[in-house]
SETI-459314 format. One line per field, with one value per residue (C-alpha): residue number from 1; residue in one letter; y, z, x. Coordinates in pm, 1 decimal. Example, Ala and Ser with C-alpha at 12.3 -4.5 7.8 and 13.67 -1.06 7.14 Angstrom:
k [1/2] .
r [A/S] .
Y [-450.0/-106.0] .
Z [780.0/714.0] .
X [1230.0/1367.0] .
This chain:
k [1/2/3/4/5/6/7/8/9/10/11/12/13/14/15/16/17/18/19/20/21/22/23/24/25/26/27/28/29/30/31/32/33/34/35/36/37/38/39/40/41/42/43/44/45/46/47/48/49/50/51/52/53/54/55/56/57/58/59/60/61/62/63/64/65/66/67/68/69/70/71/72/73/74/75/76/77/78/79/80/81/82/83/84/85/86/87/88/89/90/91/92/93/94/95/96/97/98/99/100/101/102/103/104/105/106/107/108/109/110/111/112/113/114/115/116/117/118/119/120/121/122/123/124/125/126/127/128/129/130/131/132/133/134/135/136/137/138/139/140/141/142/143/144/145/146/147/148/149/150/151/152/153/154/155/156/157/158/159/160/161/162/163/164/165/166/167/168/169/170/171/172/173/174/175/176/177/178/179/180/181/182/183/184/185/186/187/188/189/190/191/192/193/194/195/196/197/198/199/200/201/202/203/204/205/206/207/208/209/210/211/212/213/214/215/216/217/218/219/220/221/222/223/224/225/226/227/228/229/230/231/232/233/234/235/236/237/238/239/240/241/242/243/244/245/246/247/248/249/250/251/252/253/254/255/256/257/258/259/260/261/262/263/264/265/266/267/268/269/270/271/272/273/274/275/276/277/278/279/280/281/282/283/284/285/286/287/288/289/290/291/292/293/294/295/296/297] .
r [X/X/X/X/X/X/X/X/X/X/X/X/X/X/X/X/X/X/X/X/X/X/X/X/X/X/X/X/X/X/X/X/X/X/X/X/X/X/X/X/X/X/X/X/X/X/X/X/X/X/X/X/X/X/X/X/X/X/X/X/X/X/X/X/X/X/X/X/X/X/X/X/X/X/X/X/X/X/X/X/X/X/X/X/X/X/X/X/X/X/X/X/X/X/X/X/X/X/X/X/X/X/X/X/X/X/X/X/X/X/X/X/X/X/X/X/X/X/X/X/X/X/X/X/X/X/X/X/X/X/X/X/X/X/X/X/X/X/X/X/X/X/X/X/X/X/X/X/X/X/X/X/X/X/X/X/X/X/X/X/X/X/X/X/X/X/X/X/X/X/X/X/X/X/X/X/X/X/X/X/X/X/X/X/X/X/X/X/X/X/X/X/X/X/X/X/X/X/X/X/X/X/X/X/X/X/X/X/X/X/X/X/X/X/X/X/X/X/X/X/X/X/X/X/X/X/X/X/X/X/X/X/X/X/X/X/X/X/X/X/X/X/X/X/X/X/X/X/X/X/X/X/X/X/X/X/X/X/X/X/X/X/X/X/X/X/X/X/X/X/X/X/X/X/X/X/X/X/X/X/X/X/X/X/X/X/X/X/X/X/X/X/X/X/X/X/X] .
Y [826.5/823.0/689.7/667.5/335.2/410.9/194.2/221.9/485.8/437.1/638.8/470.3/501.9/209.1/306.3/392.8/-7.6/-72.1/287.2/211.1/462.7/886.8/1020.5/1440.7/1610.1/1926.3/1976.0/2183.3/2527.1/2417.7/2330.7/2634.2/2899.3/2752.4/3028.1/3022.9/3171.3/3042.0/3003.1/3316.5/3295.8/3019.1/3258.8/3405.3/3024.5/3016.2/2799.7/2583.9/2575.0/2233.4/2055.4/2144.1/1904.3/1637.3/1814.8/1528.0/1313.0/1532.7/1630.8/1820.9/1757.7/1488.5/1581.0/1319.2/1267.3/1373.6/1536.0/1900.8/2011.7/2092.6/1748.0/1584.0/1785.9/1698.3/1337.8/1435.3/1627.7/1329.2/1050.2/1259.4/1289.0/957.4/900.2/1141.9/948.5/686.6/836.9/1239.9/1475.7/1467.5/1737.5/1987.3/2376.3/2463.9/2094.3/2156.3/2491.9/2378.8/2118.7/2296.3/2615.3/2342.7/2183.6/2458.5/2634.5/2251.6/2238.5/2594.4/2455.2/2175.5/2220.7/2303.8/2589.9/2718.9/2453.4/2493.8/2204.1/2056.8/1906.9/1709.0/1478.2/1218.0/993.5/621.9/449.2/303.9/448.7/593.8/888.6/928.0/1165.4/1206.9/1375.7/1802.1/1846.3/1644.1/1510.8/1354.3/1192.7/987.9/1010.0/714.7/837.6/1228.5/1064.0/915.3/1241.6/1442.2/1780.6/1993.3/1796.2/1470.8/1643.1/1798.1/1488.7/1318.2/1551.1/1618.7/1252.8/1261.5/1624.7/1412.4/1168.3/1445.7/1669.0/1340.8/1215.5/876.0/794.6/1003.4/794.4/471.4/519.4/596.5/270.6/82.5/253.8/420.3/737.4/767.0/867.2/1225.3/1413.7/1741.2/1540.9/1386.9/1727.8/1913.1/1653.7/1517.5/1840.2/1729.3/1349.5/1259.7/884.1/764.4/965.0/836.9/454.4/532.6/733.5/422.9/148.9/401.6/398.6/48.9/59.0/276.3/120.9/-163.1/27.6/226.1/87.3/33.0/335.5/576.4/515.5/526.8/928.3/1008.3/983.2/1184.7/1421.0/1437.5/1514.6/1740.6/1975.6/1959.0/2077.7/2331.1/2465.0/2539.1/2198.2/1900.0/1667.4/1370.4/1421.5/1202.3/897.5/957.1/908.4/580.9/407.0/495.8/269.2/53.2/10.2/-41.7/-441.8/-545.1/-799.7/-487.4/-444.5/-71.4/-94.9/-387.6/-236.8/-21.2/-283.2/-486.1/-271.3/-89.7/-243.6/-394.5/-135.1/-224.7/-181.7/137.3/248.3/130.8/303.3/637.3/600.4/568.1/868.7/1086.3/1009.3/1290.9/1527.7/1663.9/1626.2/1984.9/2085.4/2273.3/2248.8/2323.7/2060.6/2307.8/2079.1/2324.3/2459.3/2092.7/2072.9/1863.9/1639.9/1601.4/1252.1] .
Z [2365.6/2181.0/2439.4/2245.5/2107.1/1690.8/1359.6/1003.0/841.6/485.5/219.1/-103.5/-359.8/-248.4/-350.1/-692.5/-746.9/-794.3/-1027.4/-1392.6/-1679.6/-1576.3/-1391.5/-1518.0/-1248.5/-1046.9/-734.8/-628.2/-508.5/-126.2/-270.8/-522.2/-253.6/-0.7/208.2/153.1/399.0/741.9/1053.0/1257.8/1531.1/1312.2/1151.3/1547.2/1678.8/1731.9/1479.7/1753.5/1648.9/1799.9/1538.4/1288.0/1497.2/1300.9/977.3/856.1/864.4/561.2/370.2/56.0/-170.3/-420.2/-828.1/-996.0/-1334.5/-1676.2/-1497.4/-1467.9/-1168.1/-1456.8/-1576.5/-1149.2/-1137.3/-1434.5/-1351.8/-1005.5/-1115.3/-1302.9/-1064.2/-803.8/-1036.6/-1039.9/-713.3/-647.4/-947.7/-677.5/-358.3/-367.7/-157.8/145.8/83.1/336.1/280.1/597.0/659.1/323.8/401.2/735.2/578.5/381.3/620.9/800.3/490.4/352.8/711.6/706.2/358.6/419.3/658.9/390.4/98.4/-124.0/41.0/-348.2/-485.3/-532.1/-241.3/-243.6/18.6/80.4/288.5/100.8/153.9/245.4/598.7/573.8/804.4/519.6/387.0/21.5/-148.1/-508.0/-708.9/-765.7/-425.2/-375.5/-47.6/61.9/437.1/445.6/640.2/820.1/948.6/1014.8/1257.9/1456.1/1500.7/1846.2/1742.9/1519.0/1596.1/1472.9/1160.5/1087.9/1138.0/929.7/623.6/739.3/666.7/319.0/244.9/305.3/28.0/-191.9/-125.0/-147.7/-466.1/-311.8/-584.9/-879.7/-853.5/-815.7/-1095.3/-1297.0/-1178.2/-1324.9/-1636.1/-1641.5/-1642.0/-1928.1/-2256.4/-2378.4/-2058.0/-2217.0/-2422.9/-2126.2/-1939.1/-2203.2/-2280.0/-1891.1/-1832.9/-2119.0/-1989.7/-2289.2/-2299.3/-2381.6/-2105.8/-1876.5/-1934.3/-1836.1/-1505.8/-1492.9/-1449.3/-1255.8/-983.4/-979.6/-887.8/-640.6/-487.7/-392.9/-155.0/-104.2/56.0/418.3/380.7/245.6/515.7/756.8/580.9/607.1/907.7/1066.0/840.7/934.0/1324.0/1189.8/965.6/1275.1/1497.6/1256.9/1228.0/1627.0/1674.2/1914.0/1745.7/1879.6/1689.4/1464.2/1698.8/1888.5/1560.5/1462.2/1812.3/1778.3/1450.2/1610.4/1878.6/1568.0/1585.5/1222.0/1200.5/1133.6/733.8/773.4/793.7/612.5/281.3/543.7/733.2/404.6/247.3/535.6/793.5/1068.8/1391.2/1626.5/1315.4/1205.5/1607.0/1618.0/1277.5/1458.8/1753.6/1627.5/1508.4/1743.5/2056.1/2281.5/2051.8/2108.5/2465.3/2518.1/2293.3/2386.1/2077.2/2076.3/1978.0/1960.1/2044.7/2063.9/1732.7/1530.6/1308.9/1436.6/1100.8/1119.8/1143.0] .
X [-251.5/-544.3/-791.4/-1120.8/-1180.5/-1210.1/-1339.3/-1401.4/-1576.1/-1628.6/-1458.2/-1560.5/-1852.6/-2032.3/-2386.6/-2254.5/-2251.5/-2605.4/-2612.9/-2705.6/-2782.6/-2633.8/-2887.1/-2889.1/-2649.9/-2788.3/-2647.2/-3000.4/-3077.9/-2962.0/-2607.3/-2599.6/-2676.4/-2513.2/-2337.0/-1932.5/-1849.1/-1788.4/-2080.7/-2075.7/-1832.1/-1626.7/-1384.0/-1290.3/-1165.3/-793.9/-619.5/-463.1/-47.6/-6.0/-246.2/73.9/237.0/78.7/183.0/385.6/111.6/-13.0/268.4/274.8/-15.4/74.4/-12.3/-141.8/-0.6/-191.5/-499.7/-558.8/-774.6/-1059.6/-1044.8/-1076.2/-1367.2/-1539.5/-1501.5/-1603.0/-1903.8/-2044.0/-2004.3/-2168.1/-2403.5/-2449.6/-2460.8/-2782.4/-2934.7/-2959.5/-2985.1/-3113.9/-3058.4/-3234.6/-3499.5/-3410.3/-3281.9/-3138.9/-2956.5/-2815.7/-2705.7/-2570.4/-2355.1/-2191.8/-2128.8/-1935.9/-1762.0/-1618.2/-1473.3/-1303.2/-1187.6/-1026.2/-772.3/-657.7/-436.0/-689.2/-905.4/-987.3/-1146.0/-1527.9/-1633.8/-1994.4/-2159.1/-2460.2/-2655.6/-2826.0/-3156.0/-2967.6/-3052.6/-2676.2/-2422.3/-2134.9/-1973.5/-1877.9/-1587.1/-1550.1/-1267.8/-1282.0/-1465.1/-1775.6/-1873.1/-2190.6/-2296.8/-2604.9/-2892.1/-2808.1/-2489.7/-2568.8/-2835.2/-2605.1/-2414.7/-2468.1/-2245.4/-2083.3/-1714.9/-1843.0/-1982.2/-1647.5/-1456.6/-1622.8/-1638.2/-1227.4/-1177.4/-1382.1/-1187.4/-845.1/-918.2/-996.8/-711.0/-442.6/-641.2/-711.3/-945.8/-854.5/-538.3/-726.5/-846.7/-535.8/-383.3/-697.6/-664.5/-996.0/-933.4/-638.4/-827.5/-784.4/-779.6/-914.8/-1162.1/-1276.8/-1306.6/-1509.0/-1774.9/-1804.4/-2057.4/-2303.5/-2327.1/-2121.7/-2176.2/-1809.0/-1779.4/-2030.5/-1926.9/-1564.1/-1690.2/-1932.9/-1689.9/-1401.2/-1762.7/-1768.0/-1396.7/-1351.5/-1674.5/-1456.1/-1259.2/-953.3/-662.3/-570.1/-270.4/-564.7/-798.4/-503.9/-436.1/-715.7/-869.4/-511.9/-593.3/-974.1/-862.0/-562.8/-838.3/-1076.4/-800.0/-707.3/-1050.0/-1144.4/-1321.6/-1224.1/-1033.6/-1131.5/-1483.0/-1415.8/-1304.5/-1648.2/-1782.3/-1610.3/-1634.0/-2048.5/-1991.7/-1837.0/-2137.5/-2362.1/-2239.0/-2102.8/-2387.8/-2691.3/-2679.4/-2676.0/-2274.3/-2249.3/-2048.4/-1830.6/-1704.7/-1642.7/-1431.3/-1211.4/-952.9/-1043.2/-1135.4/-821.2/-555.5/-670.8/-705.6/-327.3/-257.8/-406.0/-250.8/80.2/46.7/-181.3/-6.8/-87.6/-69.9/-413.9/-455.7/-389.6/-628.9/-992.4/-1159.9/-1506.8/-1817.0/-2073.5/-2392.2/-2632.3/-2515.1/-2516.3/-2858.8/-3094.9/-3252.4/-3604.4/-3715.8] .
C-alpha cells in the first residue's frame, strides 16, 4: 500500500494566464551548457526490474494526430518562452546546471530519452511545476524550496516528463482547436515569434492554464514514481513531495491555482494507490540528500 499521505501537484501553465505580448525566447547560457550527461555515480544505479511492474500504467506512447515532433516543439519552444517573459530564470549557474543533470538522467528512462529536454527553475514564490510540449519543464522557486533531496526533485520533474511524453497538453490543445492551422507553417515561423503564431500559442496558454484532467494527473504522477524507480531513486519522492503540499493548508495563496485546478488530495491518493500497491516496497532507491542543491535564499 502506498502509505504516504499524497496531493496535487500542479501540471498546467498557470502563470502563462496573466502573460501578454511574446516575450523573445532564450533559454540562457545555464540551460544551453547544461551537462547531458548524467551526475557522476548516476549512470552506475541498478535499474530496479520491479519498477516495470508498473509498466502498464504507461503503456505505449500515444501519437497525436497531424503534429510532427518538430512542430510539438516549436509550439513548446514559444510558450516556454512565454512563460520566462513572466517569470525568469532564477539567476543561478550551478542550480541550473543541477536541474537539468537530474532532468535528463529522468527523461532517459521514459519513452522519449532523444528528445532535446530543458529544464529550469524559475523566480515565482508559488508552490508549482510547469511542462510544455517538445520537452520543456520548469519548477519554481517556491516549490524547489520546499524540497529536502534529490528523490523529491526527480519526482517531481518525472511527473512533468509524464505529461510530456503522453502529450497531455499538445492534445488539449488539439481538442480546443488551437493548434490545427498548417502544422508545418506553424513549425517554421514559431522560432521567429511569428505573430499568427504567437496569438494561437497565446490562447492554447490560456487553455491549458485551466488545467488538465483528473485521468492526466492520475498518469502522471504513476509515471513520475515509475521514471524515479527506473532511474536509481526512491520512488516514493514524489509522495513526500505532495503530502509537504498538502501541509502547506489550501487557504496560503502560494498553492492557490494548484489546488484549483487538480483533484482533490484523497482521490488522487486512491487513484495512486490503486495502482502502486506494494509494488515499491521492496525497493532501495536512493534520495541522495547530501547531493540535492541547496538554493540560496
Amino acid at each position: 500500500m502506498v502509505t504516504r499521505t499524497c496531493t496535487t501537484l500542479a501540471g498546467g501553465l498557470g502563470l502563462l494566464l496573466c502573460i501578454g505580448a511574446a516575450q523573445a525566447f532564450d533559454l540562457g547560457d545555464a540551460l544551453k551548457n547544461a551537462i547531458k550527461q548524467p551526475q557522476q555515480g548516476q549512470q552506475q544505479q541498478k535499474q530496479p526490474s520491479n519498477a516495470d511492474l508498473l509498466q502498464e500504467g504507461i503503456g505505449v506512447l500515444a501519437g497525436t494526430r497531424g503534429v510532427s515532433e518538430t512542430e510539438e516543439v516549436a509550439i513548446g519552444r514559444q510558450i516556454a518562452g512565454n512563460l520566462l517573459g513572466a517569470a525568469p530564470l532564477v539567476k543561478d549557474r550551478q542550480l541550473q546546471k543541477y536541474i537539468n543533470e537530474v532532468g535528463r538522467w529522468v527523461a532517459s528512462q521514459s519513452e522519449r530519452p532523444d528528445l532535446e529536454w530543458h529544464f529550469g527553475v524559475i523566480e515565482s514564490k508559488d508552490i508549482n511545476a510547469f511542462a510544455a510540449p517538445g520537452g520543456y519543464i520548469f519548477v519554481t522557486r517556491g516549490l524547489y524550496q520546499i524540497l529536502q533531496n534529490e528523490a523529491e526533485l526527480a519526482g517531481v520533474l518525472g511527473h512533468e516528463i509524464g505529461h510530456v511524453i503522453r502529450k497531455h497538453h499538445l492534445k488539449l490543445l488539439q481538442q480546443s482547436k488551437v493548434v490545427s492551422l498548417g502544422g508545418k507553417l506553424l513549425a517554421r515561423k514559431a522560432a521567429d515569434g511569428n505573430e499568427q503564431v504567437q496569438n494561437v500559442i497565446g490562447s492554447g496558454a490560456e487553455i491549458v492554464a485551466r488545467g488538465l484532467d483528473k485521468n492526466s494527473e492520475f498518469e502522471a504522477d504513476r509515471i513520475g514514481m515509475v521514471l524515479s524507480a527506473r532511474a536509481g531513486y526512491d520512488a516514493f519522492g514524489l509522495p513526500e513531495v505532495l503530502q509537504q503540499i498538502g501541509h502547506v493548508g489550501a487557504n496560503d495563496s502560494s498553492v492557490a491555482l494548484l489546488f484549483k485546478t487538480h483533484p482533490h488530495p484523497d482521490e488522487r491518493l486512491a487513484k495512486l494507490d490503486e495502482v502502486v500497491d506494494d509494488r515499491f516496497d521492496g525497493l532501495k532507491g536512493q534520495t541522495l540528500p547530501g547531493r540535492f542543491y541547496k538554493l540560496k535564499p
